[in-house]
N, C-alpha and C positions, 0 to 999 in steps of 0.2 A: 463416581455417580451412583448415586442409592438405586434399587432396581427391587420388584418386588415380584415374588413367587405365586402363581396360581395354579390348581390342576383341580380338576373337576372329572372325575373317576365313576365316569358311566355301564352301566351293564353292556351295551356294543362299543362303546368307544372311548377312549381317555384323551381329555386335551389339557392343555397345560401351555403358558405363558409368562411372559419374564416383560413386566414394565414397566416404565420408567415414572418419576414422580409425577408427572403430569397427564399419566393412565395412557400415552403412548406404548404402542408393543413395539418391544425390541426383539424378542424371539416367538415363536409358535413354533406348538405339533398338535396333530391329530393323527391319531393311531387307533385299529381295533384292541378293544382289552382282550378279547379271545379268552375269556374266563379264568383271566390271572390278572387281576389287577394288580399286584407287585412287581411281574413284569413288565407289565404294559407302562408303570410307570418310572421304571429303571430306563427304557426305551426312552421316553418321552423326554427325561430330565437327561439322556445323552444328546438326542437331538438338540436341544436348547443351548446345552453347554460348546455344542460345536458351532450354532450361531453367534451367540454373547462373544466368544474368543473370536470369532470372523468380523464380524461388525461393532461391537462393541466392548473391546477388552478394560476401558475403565470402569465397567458398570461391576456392582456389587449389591449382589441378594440382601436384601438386610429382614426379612421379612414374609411369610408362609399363608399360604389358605390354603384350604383344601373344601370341595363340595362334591357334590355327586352322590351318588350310592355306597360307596366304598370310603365314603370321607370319614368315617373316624376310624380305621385302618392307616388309610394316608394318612392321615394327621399326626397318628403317633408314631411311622416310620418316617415323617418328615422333621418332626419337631415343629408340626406348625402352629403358628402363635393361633389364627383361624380356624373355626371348623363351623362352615354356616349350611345350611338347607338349600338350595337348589331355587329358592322363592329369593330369598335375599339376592344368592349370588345374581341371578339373572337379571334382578331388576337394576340393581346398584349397576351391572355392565351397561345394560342398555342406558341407560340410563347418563353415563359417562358419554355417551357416542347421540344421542337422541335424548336432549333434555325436556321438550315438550311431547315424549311419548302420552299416551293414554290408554292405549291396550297393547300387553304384546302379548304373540303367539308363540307360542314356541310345540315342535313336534322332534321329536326326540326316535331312539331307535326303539326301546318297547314303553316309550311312556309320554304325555304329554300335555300339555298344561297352558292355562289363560293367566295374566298377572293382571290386574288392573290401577289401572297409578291417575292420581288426581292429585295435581300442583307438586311433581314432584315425588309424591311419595305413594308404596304400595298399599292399596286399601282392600282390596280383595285380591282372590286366587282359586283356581280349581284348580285338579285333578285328575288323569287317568289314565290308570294303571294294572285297571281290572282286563283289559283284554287289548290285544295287538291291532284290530284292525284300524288302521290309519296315522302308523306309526314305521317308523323306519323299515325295520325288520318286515312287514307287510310288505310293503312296496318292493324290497329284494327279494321275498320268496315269486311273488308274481311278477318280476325283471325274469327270473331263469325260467320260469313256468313260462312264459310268451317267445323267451332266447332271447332278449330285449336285453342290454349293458344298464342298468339302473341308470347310469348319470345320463344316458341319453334318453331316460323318459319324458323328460321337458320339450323336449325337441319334436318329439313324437307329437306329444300333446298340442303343440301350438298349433303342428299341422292339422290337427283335426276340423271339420266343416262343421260335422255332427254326431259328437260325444254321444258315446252309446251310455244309456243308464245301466246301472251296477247296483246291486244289494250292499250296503257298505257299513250292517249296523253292525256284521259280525263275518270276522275272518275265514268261517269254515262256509258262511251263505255267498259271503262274495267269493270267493275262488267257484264254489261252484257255479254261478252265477256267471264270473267270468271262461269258465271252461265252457258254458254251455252257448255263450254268445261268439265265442271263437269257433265252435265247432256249427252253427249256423251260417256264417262268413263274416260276422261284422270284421271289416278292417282293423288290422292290428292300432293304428293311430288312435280311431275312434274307441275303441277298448281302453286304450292307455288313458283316455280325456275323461272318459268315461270312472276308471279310479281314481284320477284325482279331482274329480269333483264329488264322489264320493268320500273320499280322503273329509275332503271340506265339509261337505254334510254333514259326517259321522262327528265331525271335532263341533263344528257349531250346535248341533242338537244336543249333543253330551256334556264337553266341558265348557263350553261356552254356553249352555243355559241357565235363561235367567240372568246373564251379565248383561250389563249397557255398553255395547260394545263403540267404541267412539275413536274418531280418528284423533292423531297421527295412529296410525296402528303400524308396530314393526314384527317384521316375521322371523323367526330365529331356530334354531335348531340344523339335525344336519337336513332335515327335509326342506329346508328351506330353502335349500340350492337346487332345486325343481322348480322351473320357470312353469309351470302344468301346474302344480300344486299354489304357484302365487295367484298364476292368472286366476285359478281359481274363487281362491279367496278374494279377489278383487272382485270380479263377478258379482259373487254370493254379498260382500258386503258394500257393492257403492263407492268402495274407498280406494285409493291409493294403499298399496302396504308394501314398507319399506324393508328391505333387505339388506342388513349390512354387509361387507366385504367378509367379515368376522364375525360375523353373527353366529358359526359354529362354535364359537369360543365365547361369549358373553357370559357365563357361568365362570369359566375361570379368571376372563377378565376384571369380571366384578369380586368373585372372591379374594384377588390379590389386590383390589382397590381394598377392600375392606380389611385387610394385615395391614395396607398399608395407614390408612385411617385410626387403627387401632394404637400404633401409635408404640409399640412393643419390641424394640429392634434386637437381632440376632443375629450375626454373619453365618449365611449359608453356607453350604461345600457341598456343590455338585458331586463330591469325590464319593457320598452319600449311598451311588446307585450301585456302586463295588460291595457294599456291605451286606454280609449276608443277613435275609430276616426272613421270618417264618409264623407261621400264626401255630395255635397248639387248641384245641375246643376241650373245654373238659364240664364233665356232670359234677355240679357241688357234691349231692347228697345229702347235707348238711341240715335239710328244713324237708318240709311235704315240698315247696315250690321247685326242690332239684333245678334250679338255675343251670341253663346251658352256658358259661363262662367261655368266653374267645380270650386266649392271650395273644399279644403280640411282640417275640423276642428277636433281638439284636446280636448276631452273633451268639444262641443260646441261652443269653439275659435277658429277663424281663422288663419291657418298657413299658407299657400300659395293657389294657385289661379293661371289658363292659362286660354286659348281660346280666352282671351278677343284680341280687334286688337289694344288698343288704353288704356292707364293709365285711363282714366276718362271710361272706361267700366266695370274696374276692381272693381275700386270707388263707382260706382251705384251701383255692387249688391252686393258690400259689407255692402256699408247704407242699403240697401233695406233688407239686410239678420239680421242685428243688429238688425231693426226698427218691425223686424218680432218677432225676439228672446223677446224683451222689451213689447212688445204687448202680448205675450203669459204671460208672468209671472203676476200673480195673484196679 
């Protein structure tokens, strides 16, 4: 059975999925990247390998994406045929799962973003990624500030009667904002309702300005799994907004639909995550521009290589990297 490769390599998180020709998932992970994403995705593709062999041992990778932040790093330690933006992947997932979408939300751990799709296809998109508050990472640093377990802020939230207001345009006004209404007595519940309708403010004034926001609207990302933060959006916009099971994963869903679309096949090998690899930065020097050059090597061989502006930058410090490696050897 053909089966296809997605991982989507987030600044908090990496996930990654294995599915089958008809955009069924046969495997999932989600894991923190913890500021290795080569770890995190050595991790992620053992996870996978130990389901595929549990559940489905005739299935065979034939096929790679990679998205996220750290996607053209994966890409060239994966060999993957894919390497798309974060806009694509998520729309192509949802999209696979919710074919009369027309806006989705997605909130992420420091970034978060509006797609907007008509008949089908994306026709706009925001952004944002200029400041944290009402993004993942927000919400856990003010989970330990209150002793509150983050997954049970939903919980809280629905309890609440009357959501205390919150300053929510900026992460260093809302904490204080939130310290000073905790130290007054508002109720811990009402505080927590209180952010995630903030959460919802800050997103609909910022990246959702100026879009036509229009239902079927679905909600995506990991904050999505906060019943507080839906109810919210439901509120603020009139609508129903849908949450899928998977909805943490539609980024990589959609970018292994899009390997697989692509049409490009290649037998994978999980055995992949045993191999050693390593990135190396190096200054061209070569022009005024001094290009910051990332290599990225395979057992100490060079597999690919960006940043440079110009072929003869990439050139240099790849001689310069060899001339380095031949010098060291005794």
């Amino acid at each position: 059975m053909k089966a296809y490769l997605g991982v989507d390599v987030g600044s908090i998180s990496t996930k990654a999925v294995v599915a089958d020709g008809d955009g069924q998932v046969l495997a999932r992970s989600y894991l923190w990247t913890e500021g290795n994403p080569l770890r995190a995705v050595k991790r992620v593709l053992s996870e996978l390998a130990e389901q595929v062999d549990a559940a489905h041992p005739d299935a065979r990778v034939v096929a790679v994406g990679a998205t996220g932040s750290a996607r053209e790093l994966i890409g060239a330690v994966l060999g993957a045929q894919v390497v798309k933006n974060e806009i694509t992947a998520h729309a192509v997932g949802t999209l696979s799962r919710h074919a009369d979408v027309r806006t989705i939300f997605e909130i992420g751990g420091q970034d978060s973003k509006i797609i907007i799709v008509r008949d089908g296809v994306p026709v706009d998109y925001a952004m944002n990624t200029l400041c944290a508050a009402g993004t993942g990472s927000f919400l856990s640093s003010q989970a330990r500030r209150l002793d509150v377990p983050v997954e049970e802020f939903g919980d809280y939230a629905l309890r609440s009667k009357k959501p205390t207001k919150i300053a929510g345009r900026c992460t260093v006004f809302a904490e204080s904002d939130l310290v000073h209404k905790a130290q007054i007595g508002h109720p811990v519940e009402d505080i927590i309702a209180g952010l995630c309708n903030a959460i919802v403010g800050n997103y609909l004034n910022n990246v959702g300005k100026g879009k036509e926001i229009l239902a079927p609207i679905v909600f995506q990302g990991g904050v999505s799994k906060n019943v507080g933060v839906v109810k919210s959006f439901e509120d603020a916009t009139g609508e129903e907004v849908y949450v899928d099971d998977d909805g943490h994963l539609m980024g990589a869903l959609g970018v292994a639909l899009v390997a697989r679309d692509e049409g490009v096949e290649s037998l994978f090998d999980f055995a992949v995550r045993d191999v050693k690899f390593e990135t190396v930065g190096e200054e061209c020097g070569g022009c005024p521009n001094d290009c910051e050059v990332v290599l990225v090597l395979r057992d100490g061989e060079f597999i690919d290589g960006w940043g440079n502006r110009c072929a003869r930058g990439m050139e240099r410090v790849r001689t310069h990297l060899a001339s380095s490696v031949e010098s060291a050897v005794p």
